[in-house]
N, CA and C atoms as an extended XYZ file, in Angstrom:
249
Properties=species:S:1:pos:R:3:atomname:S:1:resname:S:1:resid:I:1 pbc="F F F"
N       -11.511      -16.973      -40.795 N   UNK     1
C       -10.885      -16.039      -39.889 CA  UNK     1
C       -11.230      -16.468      -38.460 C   UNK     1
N       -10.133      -16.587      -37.637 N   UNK     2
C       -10.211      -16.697      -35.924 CA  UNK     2
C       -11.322      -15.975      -35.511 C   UNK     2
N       -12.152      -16.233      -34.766 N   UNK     3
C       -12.723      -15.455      -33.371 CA  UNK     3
C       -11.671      -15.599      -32.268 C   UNK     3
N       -12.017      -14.058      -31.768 N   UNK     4
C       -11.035      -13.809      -30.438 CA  UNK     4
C       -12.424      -13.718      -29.684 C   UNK     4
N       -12.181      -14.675      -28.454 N   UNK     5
C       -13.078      -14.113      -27.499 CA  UNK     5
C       -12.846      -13.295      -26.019 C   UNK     5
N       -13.593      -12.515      -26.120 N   UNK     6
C       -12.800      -11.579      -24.496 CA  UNK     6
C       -14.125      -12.096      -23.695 C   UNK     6
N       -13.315      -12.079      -22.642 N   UNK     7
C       -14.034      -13.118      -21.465 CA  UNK     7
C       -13.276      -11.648      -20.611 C   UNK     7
N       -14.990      -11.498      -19.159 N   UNK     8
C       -14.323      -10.004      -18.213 CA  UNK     8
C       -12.754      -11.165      -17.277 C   UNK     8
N       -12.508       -9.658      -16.716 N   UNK     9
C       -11.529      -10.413      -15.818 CA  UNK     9
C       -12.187      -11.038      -14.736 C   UNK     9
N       -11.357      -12.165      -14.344 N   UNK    10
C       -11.962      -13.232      -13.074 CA  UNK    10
C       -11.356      -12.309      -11.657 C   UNK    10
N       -11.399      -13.251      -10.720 N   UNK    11
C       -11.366      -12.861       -9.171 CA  UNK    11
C        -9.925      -13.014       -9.364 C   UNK    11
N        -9.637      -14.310       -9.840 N   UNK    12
C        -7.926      -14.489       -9.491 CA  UNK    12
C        -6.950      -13.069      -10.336 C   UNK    12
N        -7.900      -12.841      -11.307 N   UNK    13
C        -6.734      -11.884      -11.708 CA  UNK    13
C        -6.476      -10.312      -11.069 C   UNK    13
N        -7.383      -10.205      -10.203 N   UNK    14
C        -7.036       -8.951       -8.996 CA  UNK    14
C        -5.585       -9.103       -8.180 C   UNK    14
N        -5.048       -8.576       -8.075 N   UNK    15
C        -4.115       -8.673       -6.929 CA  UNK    15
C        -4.804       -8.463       -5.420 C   UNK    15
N        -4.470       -9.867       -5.230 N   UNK    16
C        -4.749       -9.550       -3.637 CA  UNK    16
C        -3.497       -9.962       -2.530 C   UNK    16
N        -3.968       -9.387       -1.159 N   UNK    17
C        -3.158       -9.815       -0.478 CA  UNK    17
C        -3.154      -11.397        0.040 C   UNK    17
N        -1.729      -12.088        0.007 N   UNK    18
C        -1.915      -12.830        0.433 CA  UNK    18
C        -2.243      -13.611        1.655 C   UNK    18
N        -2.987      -14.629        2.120 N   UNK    19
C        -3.285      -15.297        3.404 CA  UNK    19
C        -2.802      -15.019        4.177 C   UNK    19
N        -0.978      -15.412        4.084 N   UNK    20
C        -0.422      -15.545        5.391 CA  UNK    20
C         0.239      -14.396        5.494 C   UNK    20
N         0.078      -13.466        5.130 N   UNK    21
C         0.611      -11.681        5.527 CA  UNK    21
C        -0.227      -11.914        6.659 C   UNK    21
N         1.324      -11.628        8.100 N   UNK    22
C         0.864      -10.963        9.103 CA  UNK    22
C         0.666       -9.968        9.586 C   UNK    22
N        -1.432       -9.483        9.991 N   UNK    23
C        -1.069       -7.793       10.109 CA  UNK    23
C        -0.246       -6.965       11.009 C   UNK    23
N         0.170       -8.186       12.104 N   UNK    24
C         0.629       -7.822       13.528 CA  UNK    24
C         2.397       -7.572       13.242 C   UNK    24
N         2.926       -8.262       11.970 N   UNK    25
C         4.151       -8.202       11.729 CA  UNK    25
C         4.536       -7.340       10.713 C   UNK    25
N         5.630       -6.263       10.896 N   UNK    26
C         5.623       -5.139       10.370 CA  UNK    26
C         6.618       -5.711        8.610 C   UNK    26
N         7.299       -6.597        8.834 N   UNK    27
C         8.282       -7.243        7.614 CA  UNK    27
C         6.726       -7.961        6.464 C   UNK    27
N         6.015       -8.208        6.863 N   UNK    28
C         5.426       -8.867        6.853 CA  UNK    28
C         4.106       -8.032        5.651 C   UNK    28
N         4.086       -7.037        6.476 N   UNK    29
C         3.159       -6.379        5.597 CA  UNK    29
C         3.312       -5.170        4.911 C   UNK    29
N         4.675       -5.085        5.074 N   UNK    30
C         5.929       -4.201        4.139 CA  UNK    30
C         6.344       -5.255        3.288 C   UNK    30
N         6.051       -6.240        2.850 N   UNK    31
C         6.613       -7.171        2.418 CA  UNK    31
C         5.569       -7.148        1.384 C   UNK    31
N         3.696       -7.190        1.925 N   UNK    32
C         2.758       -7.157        0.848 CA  UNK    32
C         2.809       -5.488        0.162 C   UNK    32
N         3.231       -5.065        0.600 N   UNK    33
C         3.135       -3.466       -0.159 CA  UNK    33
C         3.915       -3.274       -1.294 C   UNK    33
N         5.132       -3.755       -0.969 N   UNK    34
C         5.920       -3.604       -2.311 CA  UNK    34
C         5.329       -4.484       -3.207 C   UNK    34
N         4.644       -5.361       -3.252 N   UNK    35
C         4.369       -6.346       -4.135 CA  UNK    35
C         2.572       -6.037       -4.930 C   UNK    35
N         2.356       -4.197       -4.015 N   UNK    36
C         1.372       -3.574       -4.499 CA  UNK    36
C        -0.401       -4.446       -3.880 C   UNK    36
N         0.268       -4.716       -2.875 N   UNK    37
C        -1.571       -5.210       -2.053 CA  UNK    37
C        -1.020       -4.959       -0.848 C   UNK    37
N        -1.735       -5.183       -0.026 N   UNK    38
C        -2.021       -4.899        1.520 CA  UNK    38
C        -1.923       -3.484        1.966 C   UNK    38
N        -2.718       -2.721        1.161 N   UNK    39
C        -2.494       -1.299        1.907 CA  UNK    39
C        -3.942       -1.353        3.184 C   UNK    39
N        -5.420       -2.122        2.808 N   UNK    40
C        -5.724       -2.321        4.224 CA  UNK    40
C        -4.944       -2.771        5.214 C   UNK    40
N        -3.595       -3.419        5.307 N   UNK    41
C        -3.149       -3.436        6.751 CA  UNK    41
C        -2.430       -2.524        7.269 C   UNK    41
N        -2.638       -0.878        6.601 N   UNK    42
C        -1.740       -0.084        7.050 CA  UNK    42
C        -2.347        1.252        8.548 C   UNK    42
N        -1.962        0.941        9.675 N   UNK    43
C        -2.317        1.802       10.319 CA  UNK    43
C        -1.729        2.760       11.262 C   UNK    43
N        -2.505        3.501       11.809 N   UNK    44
C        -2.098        4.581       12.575 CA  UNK    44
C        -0.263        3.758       13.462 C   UNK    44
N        -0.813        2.930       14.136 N   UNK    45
C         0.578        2.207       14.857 CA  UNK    45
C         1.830        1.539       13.383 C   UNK    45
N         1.037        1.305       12.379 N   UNK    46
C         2.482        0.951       12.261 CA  UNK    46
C         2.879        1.907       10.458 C   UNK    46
N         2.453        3.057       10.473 N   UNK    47
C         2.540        4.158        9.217 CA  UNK    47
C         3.658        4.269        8.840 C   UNK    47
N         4.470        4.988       10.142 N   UNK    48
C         5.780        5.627       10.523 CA  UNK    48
C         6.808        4.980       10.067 C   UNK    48
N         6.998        3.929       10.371 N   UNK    49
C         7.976        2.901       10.695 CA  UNK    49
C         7.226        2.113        9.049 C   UNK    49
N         6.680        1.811        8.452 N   UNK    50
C         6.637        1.560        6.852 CA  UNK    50
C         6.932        2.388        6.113 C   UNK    50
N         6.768        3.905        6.428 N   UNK    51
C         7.582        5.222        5.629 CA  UNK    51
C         9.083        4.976        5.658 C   UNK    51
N         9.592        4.608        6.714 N   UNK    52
C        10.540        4.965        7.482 CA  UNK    52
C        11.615        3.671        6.403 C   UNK    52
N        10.636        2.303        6.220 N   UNK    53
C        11.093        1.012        5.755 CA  UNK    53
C        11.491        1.759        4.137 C   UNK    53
N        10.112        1.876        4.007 N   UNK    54
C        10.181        2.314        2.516 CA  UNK    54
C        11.294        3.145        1.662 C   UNK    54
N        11.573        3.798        2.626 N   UNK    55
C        12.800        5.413        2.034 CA  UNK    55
C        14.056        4.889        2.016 C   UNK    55
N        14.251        3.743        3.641 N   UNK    56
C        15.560        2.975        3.420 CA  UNK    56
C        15.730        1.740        2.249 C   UNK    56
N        14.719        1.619        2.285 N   UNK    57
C        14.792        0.355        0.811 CA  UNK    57
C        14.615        0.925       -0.661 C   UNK    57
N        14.667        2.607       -0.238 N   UNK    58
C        14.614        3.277       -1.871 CA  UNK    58
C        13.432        3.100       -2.987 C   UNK    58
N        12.581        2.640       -1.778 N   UNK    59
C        10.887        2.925       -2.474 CA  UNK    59
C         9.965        3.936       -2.118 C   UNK    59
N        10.118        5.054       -3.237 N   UNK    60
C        10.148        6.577       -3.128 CA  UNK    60
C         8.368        6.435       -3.180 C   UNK    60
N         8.082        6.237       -3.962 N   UNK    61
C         6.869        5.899       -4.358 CA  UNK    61
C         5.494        5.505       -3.350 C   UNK    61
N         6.140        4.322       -2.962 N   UNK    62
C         5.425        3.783       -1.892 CA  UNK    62
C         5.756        4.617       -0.577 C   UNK    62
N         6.954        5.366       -0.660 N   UNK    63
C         7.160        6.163        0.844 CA  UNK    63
C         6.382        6.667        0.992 C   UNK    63
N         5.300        7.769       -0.326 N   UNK    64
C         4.887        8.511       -0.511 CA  UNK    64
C         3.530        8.569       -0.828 C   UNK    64
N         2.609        7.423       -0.727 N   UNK    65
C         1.750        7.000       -0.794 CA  UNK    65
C         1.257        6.594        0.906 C   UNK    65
N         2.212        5.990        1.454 N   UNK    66
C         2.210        5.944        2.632 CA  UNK    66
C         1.716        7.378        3.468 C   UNK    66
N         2.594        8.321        3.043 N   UNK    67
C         2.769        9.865        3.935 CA  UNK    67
C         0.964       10.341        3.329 C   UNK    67
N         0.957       10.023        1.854 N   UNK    68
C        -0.844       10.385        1.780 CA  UNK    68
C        -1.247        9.680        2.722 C   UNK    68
N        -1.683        8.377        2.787 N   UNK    69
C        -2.174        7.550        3.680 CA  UNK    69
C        -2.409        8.259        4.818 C   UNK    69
N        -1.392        8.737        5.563 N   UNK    70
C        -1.549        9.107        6.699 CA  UNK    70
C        -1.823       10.496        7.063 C   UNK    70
N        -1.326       11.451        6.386 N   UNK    71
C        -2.011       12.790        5.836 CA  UNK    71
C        -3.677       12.459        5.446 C   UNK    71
N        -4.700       13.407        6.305 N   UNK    72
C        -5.817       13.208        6.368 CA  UNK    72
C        -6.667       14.066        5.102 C   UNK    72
N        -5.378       14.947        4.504 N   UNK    73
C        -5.912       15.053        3.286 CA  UNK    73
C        -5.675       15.325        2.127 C   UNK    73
N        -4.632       14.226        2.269 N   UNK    74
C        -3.339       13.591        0.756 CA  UNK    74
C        -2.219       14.673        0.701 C   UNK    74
N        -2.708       15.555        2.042 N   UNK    75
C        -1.368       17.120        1.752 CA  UNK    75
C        -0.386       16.934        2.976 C   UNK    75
N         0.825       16.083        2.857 N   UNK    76
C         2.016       16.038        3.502 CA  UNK    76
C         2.881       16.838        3.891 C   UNK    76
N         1.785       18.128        4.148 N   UNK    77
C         2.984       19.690        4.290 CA  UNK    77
C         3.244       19.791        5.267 C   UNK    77
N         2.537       19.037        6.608 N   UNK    78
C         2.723       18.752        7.941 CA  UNK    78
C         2.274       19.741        8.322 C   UNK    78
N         1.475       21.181        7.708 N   UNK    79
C         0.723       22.093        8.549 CA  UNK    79
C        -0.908       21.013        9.208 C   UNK    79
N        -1.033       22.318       10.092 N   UNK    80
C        -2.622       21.943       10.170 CA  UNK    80
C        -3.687       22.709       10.331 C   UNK    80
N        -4.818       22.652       10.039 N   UNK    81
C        -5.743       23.697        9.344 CA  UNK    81
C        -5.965       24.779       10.157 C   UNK    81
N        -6.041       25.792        9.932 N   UNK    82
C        -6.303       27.024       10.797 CA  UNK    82
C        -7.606       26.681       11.529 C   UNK    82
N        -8.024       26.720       12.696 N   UNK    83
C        -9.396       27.182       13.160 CA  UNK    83
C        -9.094       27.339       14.246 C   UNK    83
């Protein structure tokens, strides 16, 4: 009878972002998102305008992950806290 051997997963099999994703270029790192990496390059300057990418390219999902992202506490109701 075969032995199967399981070996853990390596480094390469993570998804990462790739090298030449530019963070400064907005195609660029809307480009690593759909492909499910580069959400460290997502910030305050360029949130809006990747929501904005996302909804027109009919990626509901990622629109919406985005709007957590930027919602400080995953609640996109656009209130803000009483005090």
């Amino acid at each position: 009878m075969p032995t199967v051997s399981s070996s853990p997963i390596g480094p390469t099999d993570v998804p990462t972002t790739p090298a030449q994703t530019d963070p400064q270029d907005l195609d660029s790192v809307y480009q690593a998102l759909v492909q499910g990496v580069g959400h460290e390059l997502v910030t305050d300057a360029n949130v809006e305008a990747l929501i904005r990418r996302a909804e027109a390219d009919h990626h509901p999902v990622l629109a919406a992950e985005l709007r957590e992202w930027r919602s400080p506490c995953g609640d996109d109701s656009g209130s803000t806290p009483a005090g």
